[in-house]
C-alpha positions in Angstrom: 16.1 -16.9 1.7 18.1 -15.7 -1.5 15.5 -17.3 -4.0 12.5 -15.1 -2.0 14.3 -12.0 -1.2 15.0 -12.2 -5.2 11.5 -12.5 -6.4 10.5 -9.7 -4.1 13.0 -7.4 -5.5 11.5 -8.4 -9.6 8.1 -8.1 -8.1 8.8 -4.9 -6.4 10.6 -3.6 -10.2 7.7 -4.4 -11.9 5.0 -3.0 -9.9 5.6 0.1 -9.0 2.4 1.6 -9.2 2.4 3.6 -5.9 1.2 2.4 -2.7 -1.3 -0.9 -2.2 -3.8 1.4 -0.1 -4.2 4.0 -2.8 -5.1 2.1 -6.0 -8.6 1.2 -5.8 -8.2 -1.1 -8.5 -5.8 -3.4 -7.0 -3.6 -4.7 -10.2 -2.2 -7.9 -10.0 1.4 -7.2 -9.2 0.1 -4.7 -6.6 -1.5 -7.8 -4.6 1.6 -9.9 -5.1 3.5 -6.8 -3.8 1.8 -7.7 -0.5 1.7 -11.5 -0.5 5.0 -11.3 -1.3 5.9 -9.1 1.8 3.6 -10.8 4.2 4.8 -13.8 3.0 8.4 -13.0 3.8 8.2 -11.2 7.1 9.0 -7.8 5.0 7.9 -5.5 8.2 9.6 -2.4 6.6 7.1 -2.9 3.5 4.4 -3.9 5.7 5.1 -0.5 7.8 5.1 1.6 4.2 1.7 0.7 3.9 0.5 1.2 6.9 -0.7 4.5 8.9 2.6 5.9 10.7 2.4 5.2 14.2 3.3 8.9 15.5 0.0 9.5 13.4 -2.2 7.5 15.5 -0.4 8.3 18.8 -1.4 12.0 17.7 -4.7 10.9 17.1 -5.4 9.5 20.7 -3.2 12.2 22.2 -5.6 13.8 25.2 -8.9 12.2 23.9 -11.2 10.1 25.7 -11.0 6.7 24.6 -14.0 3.8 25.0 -12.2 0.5 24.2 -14.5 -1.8 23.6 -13.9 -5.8 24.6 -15.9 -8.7 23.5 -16.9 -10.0 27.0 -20.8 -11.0 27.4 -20.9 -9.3 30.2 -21.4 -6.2 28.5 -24.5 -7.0 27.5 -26.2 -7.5 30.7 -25.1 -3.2 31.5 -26.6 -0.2 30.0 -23.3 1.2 28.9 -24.0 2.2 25.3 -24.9 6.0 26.2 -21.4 6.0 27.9 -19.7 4.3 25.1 -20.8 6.8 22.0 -20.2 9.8 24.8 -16.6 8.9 24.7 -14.2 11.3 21.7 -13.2 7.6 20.3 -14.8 4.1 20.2 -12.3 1.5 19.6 -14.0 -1.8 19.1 -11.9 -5.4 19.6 -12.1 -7.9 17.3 -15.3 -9.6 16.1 -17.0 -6.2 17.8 -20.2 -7.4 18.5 -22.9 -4.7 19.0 -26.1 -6.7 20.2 -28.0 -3.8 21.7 -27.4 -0.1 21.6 -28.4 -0.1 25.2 -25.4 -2.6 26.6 -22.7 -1.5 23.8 -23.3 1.4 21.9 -23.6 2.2 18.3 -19.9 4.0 17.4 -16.9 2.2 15.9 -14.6 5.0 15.1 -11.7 2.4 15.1 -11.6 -1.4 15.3 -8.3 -3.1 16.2 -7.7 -6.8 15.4 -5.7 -9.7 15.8 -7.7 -12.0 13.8 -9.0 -11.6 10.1 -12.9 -10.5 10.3 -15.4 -11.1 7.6 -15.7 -8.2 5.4 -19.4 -7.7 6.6 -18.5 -6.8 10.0 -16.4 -4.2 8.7 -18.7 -2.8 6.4 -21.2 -2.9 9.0 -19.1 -1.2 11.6 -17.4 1.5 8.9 -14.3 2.1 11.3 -12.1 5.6 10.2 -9.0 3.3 10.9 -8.3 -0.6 11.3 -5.1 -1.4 13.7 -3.9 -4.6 13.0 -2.6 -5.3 16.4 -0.8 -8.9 15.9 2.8 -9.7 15.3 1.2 -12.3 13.0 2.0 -10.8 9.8 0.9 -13.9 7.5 -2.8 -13.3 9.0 -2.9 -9.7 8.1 -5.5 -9.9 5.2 -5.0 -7.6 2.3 -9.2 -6.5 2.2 -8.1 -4.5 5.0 -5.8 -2.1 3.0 -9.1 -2.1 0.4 -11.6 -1.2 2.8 -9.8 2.3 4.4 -7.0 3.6 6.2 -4.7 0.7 8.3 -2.4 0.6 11.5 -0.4 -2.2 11.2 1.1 -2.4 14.9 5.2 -2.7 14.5 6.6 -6.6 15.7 9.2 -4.3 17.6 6.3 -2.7 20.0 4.8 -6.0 20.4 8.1 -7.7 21.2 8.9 -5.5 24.3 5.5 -5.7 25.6 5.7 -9.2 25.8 9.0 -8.9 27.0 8.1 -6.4 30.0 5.3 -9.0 30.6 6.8 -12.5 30.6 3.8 -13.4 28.0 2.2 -12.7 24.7 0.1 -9.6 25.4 -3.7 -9.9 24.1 -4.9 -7.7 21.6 -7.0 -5.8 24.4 -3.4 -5.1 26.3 -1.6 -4.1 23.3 -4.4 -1.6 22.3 -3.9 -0.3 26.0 -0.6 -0.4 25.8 -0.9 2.3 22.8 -3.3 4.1 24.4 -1.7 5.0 27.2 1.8 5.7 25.1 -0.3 8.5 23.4 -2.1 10.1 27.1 -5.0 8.9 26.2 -7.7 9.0 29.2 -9.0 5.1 29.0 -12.4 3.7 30.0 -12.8 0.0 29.4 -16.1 -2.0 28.5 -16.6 -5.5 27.9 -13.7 -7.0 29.7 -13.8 -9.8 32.3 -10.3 -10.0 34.0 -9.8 -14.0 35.2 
C-alpha cells in the first residue's frame, strides 16, 4: 500500500548504513530496514541481501553433493562415512545428527524452510544458510547475523510449483537447484510415500 511503500522509502533514507549482513552491530534502523522489507513482500531488497544465486549455482557446479533429509530412517544405516566423503553436506531443516555413524558429522550448508533455533545453527556452523521458502515473513533476521545467506527467489519457487502442479518441499527445491548447477546428487534421509 501507499502508506507502507512510504515508510519504507523514509526508513530506507535514514538508514543507509550499508548492507544488513555486513554490520555486526545491527543499528536499529538497519533491523527495521528488514522488517520493513519482509514485512512488505520487498523481494528485490530481500535479494540485495542475500548471496547472488549465480554465486551458489557456481558453488555446486561439478561437485558432489550429500543432501541430507530428516527421515528416521537414516539412523538405522551406517551412512555417515559416505556423507562427510561427499565435496558438500547440505543439511535440511532441523538437521538432526544423532550418530556420526547413521548421519555424519559435516554441515557445510543448511537450507531451510522453517526458522531454527539459533543453537542448531551454532552447533552445525554452516558456510552458507539457503532460505529455501517463498515465505518471506518467516525468514528470521538471526540468519543474516549468523553468516553468509541464500535467500531462494519467489520467481524459482513459483515455476517449480508450476511444472509440478504443487508446492515443492524444501528437499525438492534444494534438488531442484542442485541439479540447475550439475551437481552430482546422492540423497540420505528421505523416505519417498
Amino acid at each position: 500500500n501507499a502508506r507502507g511503500a512510504g515508510l519504507a522509502a523514509v526508513v530506507d533514507r535514514a538508514g543507509r548504513r550499508g548492507r544488513l549482513a555486513g554490520d555486526p552491530r545491527w543499528p536499529p534502523l538497519a533491523r527495521l530496514r528488514f522488517y520493513m522489507a519482509r514485512a512488505l513482500g520487498d523481494e528485490a531488497r530481500l535479494q540485495g541481501w542475500s548471496v547472488p544465486e549465480a554465486d551458489v549455482l557456481r558453488a555446486l557446479e561439478g561437485r558432489r553433493v550429500a543432501v541430507v533429509g530428516n527421515a528416521r530412517s537414516l539412523a538405522e544405516g551406517d551412512f555417515g562415512a559416505a556423507i562427510d566423503a561427499h565435496d558438500l553436506v547440505i543439511r535440511v531443516n532441523a538437521a538432526p545428527l544423532p550418530s556420526a555413524r547413521s548421519h555424519g558429522l559435516r554441515t557445510d550448508w543448511i537450507a531451510l524452510s522453517i526458522p531454527v533455533a539459533a543453537e542448531v545453527l551454532a552447533a552445525r556452523s554452516p558456510d552458507l544458510t539457503l532460505w529455501m521458502t517463498p515465505k518471506r515473513k518467516r525468514l528470521p533476521l538471526v540468519l543474516f547475523r549468523r553468516g553468509r545467506v541464500f535467500v531462494n527467489p519467489v520467481a524459482r519457487n513459483a515455476a517449480l510449483a508450476a511444472e509440478l502442479g504443487s508446492r515443492p518441499t524444501t528437499g525438492l527445491m534444494l534438488i531442484d537447484l542442485c541439479l540447475r548447477a550439475g551437481a552430482e546428487i546422492d540423497l540420505y534421509g528421505f523416505d519417498f510415500f
